[in-house]
ZAGUTI-948717 format. One record per residue (C-alpha): residue in one letter; y negated, z, x negated. Coordinates in nm, 2 decimals. Example, Ala and Ser with C-alpha at 12.3 -4.5 7.8 and 13.67 -1.06 7.14 Angstrom:
<senus>
SENU   residuo    north       up     east
SENU         A     0.45     0.78    -1.23
SENU         S     0.11     0.71    -1.37
</senus>
This chain:
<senus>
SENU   residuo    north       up     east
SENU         X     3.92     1.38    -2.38
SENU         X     3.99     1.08    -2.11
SENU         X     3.74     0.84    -2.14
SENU         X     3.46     0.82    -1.88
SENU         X     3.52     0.47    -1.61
SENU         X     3.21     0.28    -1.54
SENU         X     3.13     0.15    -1.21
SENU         X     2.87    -0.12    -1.10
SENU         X     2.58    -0.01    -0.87
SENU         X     2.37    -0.17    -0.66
SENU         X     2.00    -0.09    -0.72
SENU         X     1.90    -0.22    -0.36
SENU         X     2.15    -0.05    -0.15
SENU         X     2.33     0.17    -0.38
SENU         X     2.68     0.01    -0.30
SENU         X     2.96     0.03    -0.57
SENU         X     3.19    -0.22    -0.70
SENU         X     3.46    -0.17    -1.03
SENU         X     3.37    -0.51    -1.19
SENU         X     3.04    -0.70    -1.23
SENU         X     2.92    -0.99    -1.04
SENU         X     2.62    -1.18    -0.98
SENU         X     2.58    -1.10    -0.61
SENU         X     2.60    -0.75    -0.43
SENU         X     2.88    -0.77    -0.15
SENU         X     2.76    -0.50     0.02
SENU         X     2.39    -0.61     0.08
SENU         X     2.36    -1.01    -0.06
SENU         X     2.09    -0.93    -0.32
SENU         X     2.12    -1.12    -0.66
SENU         X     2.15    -1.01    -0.99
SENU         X     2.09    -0.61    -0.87
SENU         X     2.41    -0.47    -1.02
SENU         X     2.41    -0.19    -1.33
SENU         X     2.65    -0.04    -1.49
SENU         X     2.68     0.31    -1.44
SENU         X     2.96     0.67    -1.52
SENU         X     3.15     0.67    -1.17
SENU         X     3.10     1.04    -1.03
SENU         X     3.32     1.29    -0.94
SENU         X     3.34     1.39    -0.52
SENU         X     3.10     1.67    -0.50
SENU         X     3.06     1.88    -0.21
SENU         X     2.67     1.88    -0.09
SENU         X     2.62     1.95     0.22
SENU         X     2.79     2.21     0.43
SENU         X     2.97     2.09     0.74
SENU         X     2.85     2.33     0.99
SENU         X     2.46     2.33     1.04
SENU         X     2.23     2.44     1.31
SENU         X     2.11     2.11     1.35
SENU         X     2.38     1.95     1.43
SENU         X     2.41     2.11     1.74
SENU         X     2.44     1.82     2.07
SENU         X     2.12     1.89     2.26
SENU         X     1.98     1.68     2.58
SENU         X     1.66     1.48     2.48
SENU         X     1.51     1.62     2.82
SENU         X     1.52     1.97     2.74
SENU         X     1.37     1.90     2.38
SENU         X     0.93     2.02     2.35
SENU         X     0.78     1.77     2.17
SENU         X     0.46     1.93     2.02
SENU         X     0.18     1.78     1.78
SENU         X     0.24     1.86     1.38
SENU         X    -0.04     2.07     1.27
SENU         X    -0.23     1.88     0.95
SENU         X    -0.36     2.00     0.68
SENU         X    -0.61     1.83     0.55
SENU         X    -0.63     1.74     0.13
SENU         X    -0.98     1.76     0.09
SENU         X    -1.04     1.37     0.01
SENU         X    -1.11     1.18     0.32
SENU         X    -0.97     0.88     0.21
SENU         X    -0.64     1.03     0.15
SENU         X    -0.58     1.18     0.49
SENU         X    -0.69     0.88     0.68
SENU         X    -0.39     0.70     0.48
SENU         X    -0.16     0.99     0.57
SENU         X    -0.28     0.98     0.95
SENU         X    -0.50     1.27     0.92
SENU         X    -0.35     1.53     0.67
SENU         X    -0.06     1.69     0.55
SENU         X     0.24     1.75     0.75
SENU         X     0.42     2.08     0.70
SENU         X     0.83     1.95     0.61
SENU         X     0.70     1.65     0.56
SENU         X     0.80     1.43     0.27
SENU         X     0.55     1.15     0.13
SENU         X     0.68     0.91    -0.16
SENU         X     0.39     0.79    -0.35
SENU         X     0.45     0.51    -0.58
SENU         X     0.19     0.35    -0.85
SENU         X     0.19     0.14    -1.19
SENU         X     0.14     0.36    -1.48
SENU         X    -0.18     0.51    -1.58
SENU         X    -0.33     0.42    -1.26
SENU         X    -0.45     0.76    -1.15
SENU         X    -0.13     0.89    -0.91
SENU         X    -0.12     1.21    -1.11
SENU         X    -0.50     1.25    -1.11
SENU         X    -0.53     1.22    -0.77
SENU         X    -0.20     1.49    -0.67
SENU         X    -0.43     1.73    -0.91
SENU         X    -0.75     1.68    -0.70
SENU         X    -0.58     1.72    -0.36
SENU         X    -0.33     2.03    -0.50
SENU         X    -0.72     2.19    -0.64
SENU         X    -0.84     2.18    -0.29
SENU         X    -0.53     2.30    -0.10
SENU         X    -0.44     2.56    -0.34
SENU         X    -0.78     2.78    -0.14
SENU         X    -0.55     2.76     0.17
SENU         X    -0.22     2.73     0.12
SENU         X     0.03     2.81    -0.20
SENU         X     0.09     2.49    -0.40
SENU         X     0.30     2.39    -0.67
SENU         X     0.26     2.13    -0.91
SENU         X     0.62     2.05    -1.07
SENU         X     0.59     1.84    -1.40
SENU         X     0.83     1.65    -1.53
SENU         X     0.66     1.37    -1.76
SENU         X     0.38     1.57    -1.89
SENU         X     0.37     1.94    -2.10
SENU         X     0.26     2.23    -1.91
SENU         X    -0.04     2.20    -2.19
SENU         X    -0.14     1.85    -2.11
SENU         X    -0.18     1.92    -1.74
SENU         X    -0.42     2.22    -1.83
SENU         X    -0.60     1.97    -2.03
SENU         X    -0.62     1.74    -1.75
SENU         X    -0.75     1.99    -1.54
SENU         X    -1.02     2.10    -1.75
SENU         X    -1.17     1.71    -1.80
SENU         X    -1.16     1.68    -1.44
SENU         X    -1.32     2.02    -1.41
SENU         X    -1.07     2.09    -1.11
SENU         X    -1.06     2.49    -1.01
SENU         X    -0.70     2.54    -1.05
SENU         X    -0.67     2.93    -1.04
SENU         X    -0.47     2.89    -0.82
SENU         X    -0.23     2.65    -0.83
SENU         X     0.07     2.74    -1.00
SENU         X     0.29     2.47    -1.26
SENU         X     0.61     2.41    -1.31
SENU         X     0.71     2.24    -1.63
SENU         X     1.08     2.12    -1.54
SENU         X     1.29     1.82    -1.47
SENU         X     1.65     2.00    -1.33
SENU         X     1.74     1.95    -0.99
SENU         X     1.89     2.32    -0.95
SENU         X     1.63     2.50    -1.15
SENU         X     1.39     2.37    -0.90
SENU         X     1.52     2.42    -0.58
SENU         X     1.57     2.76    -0.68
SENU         X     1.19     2.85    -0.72
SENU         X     1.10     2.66    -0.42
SENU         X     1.33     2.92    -0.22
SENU         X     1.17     3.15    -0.41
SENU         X     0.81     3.09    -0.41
SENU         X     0.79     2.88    -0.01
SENU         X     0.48     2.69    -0.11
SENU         X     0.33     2.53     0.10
SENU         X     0.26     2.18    -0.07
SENU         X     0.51     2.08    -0.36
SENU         X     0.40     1.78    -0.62
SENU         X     0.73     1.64    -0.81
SENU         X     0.60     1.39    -1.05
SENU         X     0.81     1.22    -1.11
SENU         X     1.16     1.12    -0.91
SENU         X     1.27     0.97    -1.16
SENU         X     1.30     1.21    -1.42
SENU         X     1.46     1.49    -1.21
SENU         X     1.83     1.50    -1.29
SENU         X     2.12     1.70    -1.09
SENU         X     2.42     1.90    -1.32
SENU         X     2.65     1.78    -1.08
SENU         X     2.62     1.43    -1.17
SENU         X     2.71     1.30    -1.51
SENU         X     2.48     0.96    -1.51
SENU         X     2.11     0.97    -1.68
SENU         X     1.80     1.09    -1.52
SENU         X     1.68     0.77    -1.34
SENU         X     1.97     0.61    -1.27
SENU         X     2.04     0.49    -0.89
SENU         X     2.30     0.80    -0.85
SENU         X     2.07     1.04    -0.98
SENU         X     1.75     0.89    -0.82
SENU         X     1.92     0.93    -0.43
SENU         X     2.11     1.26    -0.48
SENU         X     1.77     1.42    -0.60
SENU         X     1.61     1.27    -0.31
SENU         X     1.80     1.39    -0.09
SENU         X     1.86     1.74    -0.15
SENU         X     1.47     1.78    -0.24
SENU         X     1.41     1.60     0.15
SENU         X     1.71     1.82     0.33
SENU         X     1.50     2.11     0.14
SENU         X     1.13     2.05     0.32
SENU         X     1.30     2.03     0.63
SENU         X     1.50     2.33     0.61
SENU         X     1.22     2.50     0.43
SENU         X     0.89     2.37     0.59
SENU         X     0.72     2.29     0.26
SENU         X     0.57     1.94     0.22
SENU         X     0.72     1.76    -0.08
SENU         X     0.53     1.48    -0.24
SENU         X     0.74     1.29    -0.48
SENU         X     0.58     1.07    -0.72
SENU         X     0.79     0.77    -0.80
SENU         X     0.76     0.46    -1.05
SENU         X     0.75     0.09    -0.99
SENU         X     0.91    -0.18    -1.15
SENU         X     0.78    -0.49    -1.33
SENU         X     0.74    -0.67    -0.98
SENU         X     0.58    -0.38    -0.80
SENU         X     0.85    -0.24    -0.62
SENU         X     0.95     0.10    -0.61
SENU         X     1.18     0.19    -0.90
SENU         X     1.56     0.33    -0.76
SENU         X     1.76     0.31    -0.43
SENU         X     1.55     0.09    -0.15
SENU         X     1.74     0.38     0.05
SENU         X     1.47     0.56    -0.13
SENU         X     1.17     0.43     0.08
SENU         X     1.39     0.55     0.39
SENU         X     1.49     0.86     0.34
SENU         X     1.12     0.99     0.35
SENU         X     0.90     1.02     0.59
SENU         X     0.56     0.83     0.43
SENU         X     0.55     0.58     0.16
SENU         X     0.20     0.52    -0.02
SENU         X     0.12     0.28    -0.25
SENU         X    -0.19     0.31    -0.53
SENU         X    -0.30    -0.05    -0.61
SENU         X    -0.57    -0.14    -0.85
SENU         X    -0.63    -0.31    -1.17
SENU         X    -0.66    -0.14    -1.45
SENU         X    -0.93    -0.35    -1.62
SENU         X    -1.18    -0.23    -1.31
SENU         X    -1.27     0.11    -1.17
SENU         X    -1.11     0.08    -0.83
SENU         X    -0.85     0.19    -0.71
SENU         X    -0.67     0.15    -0.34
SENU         X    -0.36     0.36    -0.13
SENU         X    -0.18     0.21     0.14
SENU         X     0.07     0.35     0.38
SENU         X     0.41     0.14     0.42
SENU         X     0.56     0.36     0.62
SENU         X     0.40     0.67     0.84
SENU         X     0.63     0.86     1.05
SENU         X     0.32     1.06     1.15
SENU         X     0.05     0.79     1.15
SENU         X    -0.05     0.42     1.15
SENU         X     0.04     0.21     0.87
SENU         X    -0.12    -0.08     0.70
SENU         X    -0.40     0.19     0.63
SENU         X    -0.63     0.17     0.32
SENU         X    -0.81     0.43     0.12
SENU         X    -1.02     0.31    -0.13
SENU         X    -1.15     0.54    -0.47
SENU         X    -1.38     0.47    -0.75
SENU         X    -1.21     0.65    -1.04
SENU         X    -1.47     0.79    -1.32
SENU         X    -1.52     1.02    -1.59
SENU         X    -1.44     1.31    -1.32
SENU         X    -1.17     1.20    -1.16
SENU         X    -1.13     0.99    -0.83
SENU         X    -1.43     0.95    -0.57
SENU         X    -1.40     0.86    -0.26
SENU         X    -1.57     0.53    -0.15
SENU         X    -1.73     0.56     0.19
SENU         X    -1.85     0.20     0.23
SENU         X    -1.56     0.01     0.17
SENU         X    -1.69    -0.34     0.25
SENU         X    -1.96    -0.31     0.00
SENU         X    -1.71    -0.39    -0.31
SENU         X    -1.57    -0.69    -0.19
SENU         X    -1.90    -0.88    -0.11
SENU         X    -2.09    -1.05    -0.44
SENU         X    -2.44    -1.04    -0.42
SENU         X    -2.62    -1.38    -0.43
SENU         X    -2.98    -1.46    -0.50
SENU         X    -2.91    -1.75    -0.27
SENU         X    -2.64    -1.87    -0.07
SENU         X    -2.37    -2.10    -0.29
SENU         X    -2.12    -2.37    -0.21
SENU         X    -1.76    -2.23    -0.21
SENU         X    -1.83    -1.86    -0.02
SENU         X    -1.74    -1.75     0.29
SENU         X    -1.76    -1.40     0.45
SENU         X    -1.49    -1.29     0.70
SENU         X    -1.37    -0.92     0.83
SENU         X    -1.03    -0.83     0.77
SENU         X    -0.86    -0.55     0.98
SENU         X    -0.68    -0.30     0.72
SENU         X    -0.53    -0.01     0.98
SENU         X    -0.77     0.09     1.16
SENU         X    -1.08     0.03     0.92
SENU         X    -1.23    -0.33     0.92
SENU         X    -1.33    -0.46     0.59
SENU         X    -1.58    -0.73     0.50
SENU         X    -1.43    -0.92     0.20
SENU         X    -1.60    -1.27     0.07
SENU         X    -1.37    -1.58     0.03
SENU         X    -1.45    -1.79    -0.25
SENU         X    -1.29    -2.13    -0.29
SENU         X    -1.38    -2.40    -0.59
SENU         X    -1.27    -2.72    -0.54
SENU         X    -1.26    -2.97    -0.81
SENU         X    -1.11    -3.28    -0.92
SENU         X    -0.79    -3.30    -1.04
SENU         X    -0.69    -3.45    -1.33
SENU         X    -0.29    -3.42    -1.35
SENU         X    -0.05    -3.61    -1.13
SENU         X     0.02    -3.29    -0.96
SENU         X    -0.33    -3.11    -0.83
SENU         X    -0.29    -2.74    -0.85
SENU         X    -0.31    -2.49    -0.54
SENU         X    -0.42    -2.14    -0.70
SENU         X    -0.47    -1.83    -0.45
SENU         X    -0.58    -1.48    -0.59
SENU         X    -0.57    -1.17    -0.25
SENU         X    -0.40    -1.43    -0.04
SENU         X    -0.07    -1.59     0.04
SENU         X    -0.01    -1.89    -0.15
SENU         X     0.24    -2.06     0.09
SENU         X    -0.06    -2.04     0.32
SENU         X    -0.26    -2.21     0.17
SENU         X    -0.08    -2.55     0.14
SENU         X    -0.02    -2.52     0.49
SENU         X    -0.40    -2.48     0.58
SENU         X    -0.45    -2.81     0.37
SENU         X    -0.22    -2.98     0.56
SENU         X    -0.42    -2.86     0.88
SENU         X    -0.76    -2.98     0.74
SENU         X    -0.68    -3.33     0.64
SENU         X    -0.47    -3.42     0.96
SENU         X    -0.71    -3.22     1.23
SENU         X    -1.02    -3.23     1.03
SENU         X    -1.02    -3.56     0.84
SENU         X    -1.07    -3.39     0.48
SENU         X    -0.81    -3.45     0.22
SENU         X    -0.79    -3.28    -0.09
SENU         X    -0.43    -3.41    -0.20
SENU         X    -0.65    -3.54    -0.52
SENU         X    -0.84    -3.19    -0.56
SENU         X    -0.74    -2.88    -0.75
SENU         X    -0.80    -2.60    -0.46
SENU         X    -0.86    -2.23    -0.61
SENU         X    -0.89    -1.95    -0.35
SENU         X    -1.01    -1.60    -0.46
SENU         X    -1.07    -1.28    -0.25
SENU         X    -1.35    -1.07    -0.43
SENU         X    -1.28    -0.71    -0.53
SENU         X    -0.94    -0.74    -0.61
SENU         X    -0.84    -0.70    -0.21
SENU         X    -0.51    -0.82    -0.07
SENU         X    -0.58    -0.98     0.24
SENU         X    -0.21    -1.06     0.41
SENU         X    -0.33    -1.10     0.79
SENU         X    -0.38    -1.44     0.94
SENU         X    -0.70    -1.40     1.02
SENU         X    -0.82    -1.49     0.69
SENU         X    -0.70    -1.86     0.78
SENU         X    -1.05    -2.00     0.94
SENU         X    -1.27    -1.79     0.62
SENU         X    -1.02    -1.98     0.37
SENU         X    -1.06    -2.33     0.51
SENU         X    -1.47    -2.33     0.54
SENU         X    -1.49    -2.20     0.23
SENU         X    -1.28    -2.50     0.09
SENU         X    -1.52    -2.75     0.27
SENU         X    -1.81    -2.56     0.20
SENU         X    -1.72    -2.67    -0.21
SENU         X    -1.57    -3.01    -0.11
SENU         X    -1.93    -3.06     0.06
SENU         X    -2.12    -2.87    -0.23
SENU         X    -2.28    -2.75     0.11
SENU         X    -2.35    -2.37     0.14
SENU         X    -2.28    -2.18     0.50
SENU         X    -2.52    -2.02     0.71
SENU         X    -2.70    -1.73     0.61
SENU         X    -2.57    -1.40     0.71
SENU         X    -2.25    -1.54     0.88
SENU         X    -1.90    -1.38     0.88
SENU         X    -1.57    -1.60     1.00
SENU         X    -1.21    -1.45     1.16
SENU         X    -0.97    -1.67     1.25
SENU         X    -0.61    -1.77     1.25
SENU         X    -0.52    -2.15     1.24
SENU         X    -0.23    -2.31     1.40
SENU         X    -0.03    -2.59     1.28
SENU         X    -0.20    -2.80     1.60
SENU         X    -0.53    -2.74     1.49
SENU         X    -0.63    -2.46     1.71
SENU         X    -0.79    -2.12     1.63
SENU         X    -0.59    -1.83     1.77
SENU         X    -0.75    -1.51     1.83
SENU         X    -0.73    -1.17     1.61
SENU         X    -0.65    -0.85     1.66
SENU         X    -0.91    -0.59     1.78
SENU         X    -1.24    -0.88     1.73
SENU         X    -1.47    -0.66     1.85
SENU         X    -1.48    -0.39     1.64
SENU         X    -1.50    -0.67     1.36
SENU         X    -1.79    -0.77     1.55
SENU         X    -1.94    -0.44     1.56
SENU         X    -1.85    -0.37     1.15
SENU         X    -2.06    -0.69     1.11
SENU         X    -2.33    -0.60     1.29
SENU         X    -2.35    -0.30     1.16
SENU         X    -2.40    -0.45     0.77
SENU         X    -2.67    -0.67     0.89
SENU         X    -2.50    -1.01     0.94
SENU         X    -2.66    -1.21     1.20
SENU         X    -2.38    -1.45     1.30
SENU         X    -1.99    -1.48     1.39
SENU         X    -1.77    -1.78     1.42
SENU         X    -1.49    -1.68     1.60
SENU         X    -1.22    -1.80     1.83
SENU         X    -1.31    -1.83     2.19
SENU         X    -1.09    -1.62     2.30
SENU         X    -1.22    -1.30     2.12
SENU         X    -1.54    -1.42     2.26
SENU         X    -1.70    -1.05     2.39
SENU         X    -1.73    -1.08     2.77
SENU         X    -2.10    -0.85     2.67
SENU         X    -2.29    -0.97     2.38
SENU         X    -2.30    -0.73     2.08
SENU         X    -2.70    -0.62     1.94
SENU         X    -2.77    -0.80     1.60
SENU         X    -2.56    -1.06     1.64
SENU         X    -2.51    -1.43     1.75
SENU         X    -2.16    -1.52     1.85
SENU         X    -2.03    -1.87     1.83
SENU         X    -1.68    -1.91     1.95
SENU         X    -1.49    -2.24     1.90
SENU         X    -1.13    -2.35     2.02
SENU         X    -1.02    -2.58     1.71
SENU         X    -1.07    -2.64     1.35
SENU         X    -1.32    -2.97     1.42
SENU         X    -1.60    -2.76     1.62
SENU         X    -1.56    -2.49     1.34
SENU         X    -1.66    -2.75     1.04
SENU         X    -1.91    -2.92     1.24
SENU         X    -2.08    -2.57     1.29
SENU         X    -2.15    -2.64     0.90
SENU         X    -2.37    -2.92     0.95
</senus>
């Protein structure tokens, strides 16, 4: 029997290379190379389609994709308002964080108006039942597959045409016609892609369920993340009840939007009033907390910024930042102590964002900094007061995207005052609520005395 030859695959970009080296030649990435069984040329695709027809743009009707909705709100505002019939959604999770639990929930709902099929490739055809029965789901009538062949499942998709397949997961779906592992890179992108060139052929929306590595990433191919057409991402820690989905990418939506879940004895609940779980609730106002409105899709969220600052007692004063960037954060130093006069190069600075939120706008900037005076000062802020802003390297406070309906969110939760940049100043005042508007980082801390 000849003996199998080894190649070295990229796990970025899937490039190939016969001996081993520390860098990829084919994208630049770093220590991404694995050794895997070169395959044989297979034939997959046939070279004649309809598709591939030349056809003039003009000519073309563009019509609006029908949605379907899931039956949990929260869901279908990440996906842009439902299901998409041939559409392909990757959704990507740590373990045990609830990724299977919520596919079940949806698939109970949509299984009353269209034909469903949950394929299972981690878990026994008995464990899903099980899962099913704690959640008390009506399942009648969604139908399982237990199976983790590529072939074997393409072939009762062609049989059956559901409506809404559930593959969970990607990674442990393996093709005969390659000779590597299930999970490798080879394995991961071929599956892929004959289970996306399936949905559009077919029409049936295929939701693949796929693992993350160590860093948070999705595990596999980045080509992966491109070959679909929507990649969510459950968040959460596992030590609290709450869990978030975010859309990366939305070929039939926005991105950047959140969904946020309570998961509990039954399952996942939906969480109508987001901003409630990211605010404490103080007896009185403290030193070190600051309320802003963040801008998550198209949903505002109130989050609290807390900051500590305390003296340092290493040569080297530690910057800590839990939700926010930590680069930023040195940099927003740097802005107080040469436009504000406030140095904290003796000080050990921690910044957290309550609730377990990842705040990665700008906006945050003029929140973080007042918070950090607000401890330096052991001086509280006003009562009832939120803060958006971005900070520039000069000093000044640039405006934010879309500050009035962050005006309006506030409002509406009963805060009484805004500091804002001037420019997002509202040309009508807003009921419930007193605007202050500033141009640089000065006026904003003298508003604290």
């Amino acid at each position: 029997m000849a003996k199998q030859k080894s190649v070295y695959t990229c796990t970025e970009c899937g490039g190939q290379t016969l001996k081993w080296q520390g860098q990829c030649t084919h994208c630049l990435s770093w220590n991404t190379l694995v050794e895997t069984i070169a395959e044989k040329p297979v034939t997959r695709f046939s070279p004649v389609s309809a598709t591939g027809q030349v056809q003039n743009l003009s000519t073309i009707e563009a019509h609006e994709e029908p949605r379907f909705p899931t039956g949990l709100e929260e869901l279908d505002r990440v996906l842009g308002g439902g299901i998409v019939h041939g559409g392909v959604v990757l959704l990507g999770g740590d373990p045990g964080i609830g990724k299977s639990t919520l596919l079940l929930q949806a698939l109970s709902y949509m299984s009353a108006h269209q034909q469903v099929l949950y394929v299972s490739g981690e878990e026994s055809a008995q464990q899903v039942s099980l899962r099913a029965k704690r959640l008390a789901l009506n399942v009648n009538a969604v139908n399982l597959l237990a199976e983790i062949q590529l072939e074997k499942i393409q072939s009762v998709l062609a049989e059956r045409k559901p409506a809404i397949a559930v593959i969970d997961s990607i990674q442990t779906v393996y093709s005969e016609a390659l000779q590597s592992a299930p999970g490798s890179v080879a394995q991961v992108r071929e599956c892929a892609a004959q289970l996306t060139r399936l949905a559009k052929s077919s029409g049936t929306c295929i939701i693949l369920v796929g693992h993350v590595t160590k860093e948070g990433a999705l595990a596999g191919p980045r080509v992966l993340e491109h070959m679909v057409d929507t990649v969510l991402y459950f968040e959460g820690d596992l030590h609290s009840s709450f869990r978030m989905i975010r859309a990366f990418k939305n070929r039939f939506g926005a991105v950047n939007e959140l969904g946020v879940f309570a998961m509990g004895e039954k399952g996942l609940r939906e969480v109508k009033n987001p901003s409630a779980l990211f605010l404490s609730h103080h007896d009185a106002q403290v030193p070190g907390s600051c309320i802003m409105v963040t801008q998550e899709g198209s949903r505002p969220l109130l989050v609290e910024i807390q900051a500590l600052v305390a003296e340092a007692h290493s040569p080297s004063p530690r910057r800590l930042c839990v939700g926010l960037e930590q680069n930023r954060l040195a940099m927003l130093l740097a802005v107080l102590h040469r436009h504000a006069g406030m140095a904290c190069y003796d000080q050990d600075v921690f910044v957290n964002a309550v609730g377990g939120v990842k705040i990665t706008e700008p906006g945050a900037d003029l929140a973080v900094l007042l918070a950090i005076v607000s401890s330096l000062k052991n001086k509280p802020l006003a009562e009832k007061m939120v803060v958006v802003g971005e900070i520039g390297l000069a000093g000044e406070i640039r405006p934010v995207q879309r500050g009035q309906e962050r005006l309006k969110e506030a409002a509406k939760l009963g805060f009484k005052r805004a500091l804002i940049p001037i420019a997002n100043k509202p040309k009508q005042p807003i009921d419930g609520i007193e605007v202050i508007a500033v141009k640089r980082i000065a006026e904003a801390v003298a508003h604290m005395d």
